[in-house]
Residue, then its C-alpha position, 0 to 999 in steps of 0.5 A: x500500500x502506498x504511505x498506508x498510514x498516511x494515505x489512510x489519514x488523508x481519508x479522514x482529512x481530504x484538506x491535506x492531500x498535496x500537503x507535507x504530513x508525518x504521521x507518528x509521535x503518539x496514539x490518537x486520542x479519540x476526537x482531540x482535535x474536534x475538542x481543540x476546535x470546540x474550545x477555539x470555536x465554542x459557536x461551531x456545530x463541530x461534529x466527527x462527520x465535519x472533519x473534512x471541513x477542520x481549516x488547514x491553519x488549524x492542524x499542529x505543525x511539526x515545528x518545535x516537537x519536542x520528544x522521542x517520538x519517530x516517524x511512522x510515515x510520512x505523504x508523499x509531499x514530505x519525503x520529497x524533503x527527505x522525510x521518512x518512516x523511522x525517523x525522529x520527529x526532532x530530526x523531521x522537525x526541521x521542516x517546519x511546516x509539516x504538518x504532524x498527526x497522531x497514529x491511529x492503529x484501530x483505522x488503520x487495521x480497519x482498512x488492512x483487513x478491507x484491503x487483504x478481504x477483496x485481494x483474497x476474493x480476486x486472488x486467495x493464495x496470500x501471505x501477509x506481510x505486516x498490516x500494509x504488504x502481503x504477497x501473492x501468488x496467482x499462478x493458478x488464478x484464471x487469466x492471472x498471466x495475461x500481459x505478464x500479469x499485470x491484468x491482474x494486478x490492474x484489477x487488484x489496484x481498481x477493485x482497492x481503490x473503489x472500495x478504500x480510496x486507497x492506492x496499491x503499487x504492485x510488484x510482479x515477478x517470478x519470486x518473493x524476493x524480486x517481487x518486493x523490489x519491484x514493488x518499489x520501482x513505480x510508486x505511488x500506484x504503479x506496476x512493474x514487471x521484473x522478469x528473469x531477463x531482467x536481472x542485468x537490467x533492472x537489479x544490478x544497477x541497484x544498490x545493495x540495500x535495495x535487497x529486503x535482507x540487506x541492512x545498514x550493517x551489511x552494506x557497510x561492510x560490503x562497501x568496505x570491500x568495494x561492493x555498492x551495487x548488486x551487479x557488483x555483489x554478483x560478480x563475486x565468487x560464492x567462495x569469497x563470499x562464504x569466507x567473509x560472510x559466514x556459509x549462510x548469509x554467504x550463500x544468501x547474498x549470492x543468490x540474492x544477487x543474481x535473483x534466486x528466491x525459493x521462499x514458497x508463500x506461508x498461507x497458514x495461520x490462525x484465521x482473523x475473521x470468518x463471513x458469510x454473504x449472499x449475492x441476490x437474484x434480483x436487488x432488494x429493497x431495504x424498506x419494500x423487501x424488508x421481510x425478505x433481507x431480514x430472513x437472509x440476515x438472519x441466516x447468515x448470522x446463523x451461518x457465521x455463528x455454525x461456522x465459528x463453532x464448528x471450527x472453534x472460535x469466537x469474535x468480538x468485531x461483528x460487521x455487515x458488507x453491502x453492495x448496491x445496484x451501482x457496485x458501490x460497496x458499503x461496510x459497517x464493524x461493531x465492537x462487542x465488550x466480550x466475545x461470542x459465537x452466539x448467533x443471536x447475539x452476531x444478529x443484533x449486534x450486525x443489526x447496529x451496524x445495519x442501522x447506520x448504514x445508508x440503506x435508500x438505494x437497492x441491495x446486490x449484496x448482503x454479508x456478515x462478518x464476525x473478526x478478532x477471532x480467538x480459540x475458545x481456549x484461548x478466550x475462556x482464559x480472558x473472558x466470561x462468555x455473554x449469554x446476549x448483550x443485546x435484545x432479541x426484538x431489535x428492528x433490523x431494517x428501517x421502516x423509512 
């Protein structure tokens, strides 16, 4: 994803898109800078869904931090002044009219979890790598090889950008290692194709840092023997390499160099959500079908909550996805207090979320998805079950 955090910032605040914004120091605290305004415009009705009208003049600037705070990214429009993640703030401050956000991991997680969802619908073989990067392997996705796959990676960018706003760039080549490279060529929302013919070309001419692997301590002591570009590091012998490097990290540099990666993806983990959806026959009617959705949603809920246990688990993030007559995609999450695998409770508590969805334009889709997932084992260690936070008779669709 490209400046994730950033990116997913300018989301909440569109005012500061083309504006130098760092993004780190600390977690946000829940509406601050709507309090902040509140005291300095006590006549002002400023609300959570005003956000996009808060004057630029009023966000906090960079300039006179003070702290150990770093970088967790920065826009596009800061790096251009060499401005970059894991950098301390103070360092950073010399740019004075950066503009400095909080860091707010719930969001951000919110909008990995949509990311990784709809690369999984397109492409399921998929190996996360932290909350903004994973890789994927579409070798056997129909079509997926077309114009060298970058077909596929044009839809995965659109299908993102149409549901978070959020742009992708996209690496595609025969392996892992060269895959990260070329992520990196095109940003922001770019695609490159590394091929192994490409080797001489496109990665020997790059430095030795531009390999995911090699770190400040590693270059140094490879230019220290008048290695600075992969090219460079291809041309020494495995031999010599062993030698002064050691037989493992000897043997990885050489292939590194010269594009061999292995690594097959790691698929297996414990999952993080479990959804059920329907796509409808004909679009329905939030108000004119309500009997009809209501007895869906309901069995999804059920079909979730079987799903849950039966393979063991309970959530606590119950949420519902919906996709209207015009494509667009809406989705609402709701937090429970205590997790659950009852399916009465995932009904009402997916009705909340209903209720604050838009519902005036007609149905092509209705899901349920319960997320931040635990073992029943492992949840009975932290928490007493609810037998149901909610009351059964709560109205799912509106009658208006």
């Amino acid at each position: 994803m490209d400046a994730f955090y950033a990116s997913v910032e300018l989301l909440r605040y569109p005012q500061l898109k083309g504006l130098p914004v760092v993004i780190g120091g600390g977690r946000r605290r829940e509406d601050d800078l709507l309090g902040r305004l509140r005291q300095a415009y006590p006549e002002g009705d400023w609300s959570a869904d005003r956000l996009n009208e808060i004057p630029i003049d009023f966000f906090p600037r960079i300039k006179g931090y003070e702290g150990r705070g770093v970088i967790t990214t920065a826009t596009y429009a800061a790096r251009q002044f060499g401005v970059g993640s894991a950098m301390g703030l103070m360092k950073a401050a010399k740019l004075p009219q950066a503009i400095l956000l909080p860091v707010d991991f719930d969001q951000y997680r919110h909008y990995s979890r949509r990311f990784k969802s709809i690369i999984t619908d397109i492409a399921p073989v998929m190996e996360t790598r932290g909350v903004d990067e994973v890789f994927i392997d579409f070798s056997e996705v129909p079509g997926g090889q077309r114009e060298g796959g970058q077909v596929l990676a044009r839809l995965i960018q659109k299908a993102i950008f149409e549901d978070t706003g959020l742009t992708c760039s996209v690496g595609v080549a025969p392996n892992k290692l060269l895959a990260k490279m070329a992520s990196e060529f095109n940003k922001p929302n770019g695609i490159s194709v590394v091929t192994e013919e490409d080797l001489e070309s496109k990665i020997w001419p790059l430095a030795c840092r531009k390999v995911n692997g090699i770190g400040p301590k590693a270059d140094e002591k490879l230019k220290s023997h008048g290695i600075e570009t992969i090219g460079q590091l291809a041309q020494r012998e495995l031999g010599w390499l062993i030698d002064t490097f050691g037989q493992k990290t000897g043997a990885w540099l050489h292939d590194a160099s010269w594009g061999r990666d292995a690594r097959p993806l790691e698929t297996a983990s414990e999952p993080v959500s479990m959804s059920r959806e329907t796509t409808f026959e004909r679009d329905l009617h939030a108000v004119r079908d309500r009997a009809e959705l209501g007895e869906v949603f309901t069995r999804l809920c059920a079909q979730v909550a079987a799903d849950l246990q039966s393979k063991g688990y309970v959530g606590k993030t119950i949420g519902v996805k919906l996709r209207f007559d015009n494509f667009q995609i809406v989705t609402r999450d709701h937090t429970l207090a205590n997790y659950t695998a009852d399916a009465t409770a995932i009904r009402q508590a997916a009705g909340l979320c209903l209720k604050r969805a838009p519902l005036q334009k007609r149905l092509r889709l209705l899901g349920v998805r319960v997320g931040a997932l635990l073992s029943e084992d492992a949840a009975k260690l932290l928490i007493t079950q609810p037998e149901n936070p909610y009351d059964s008779t709560a109205q799912l669709f509106p009658d208006d």
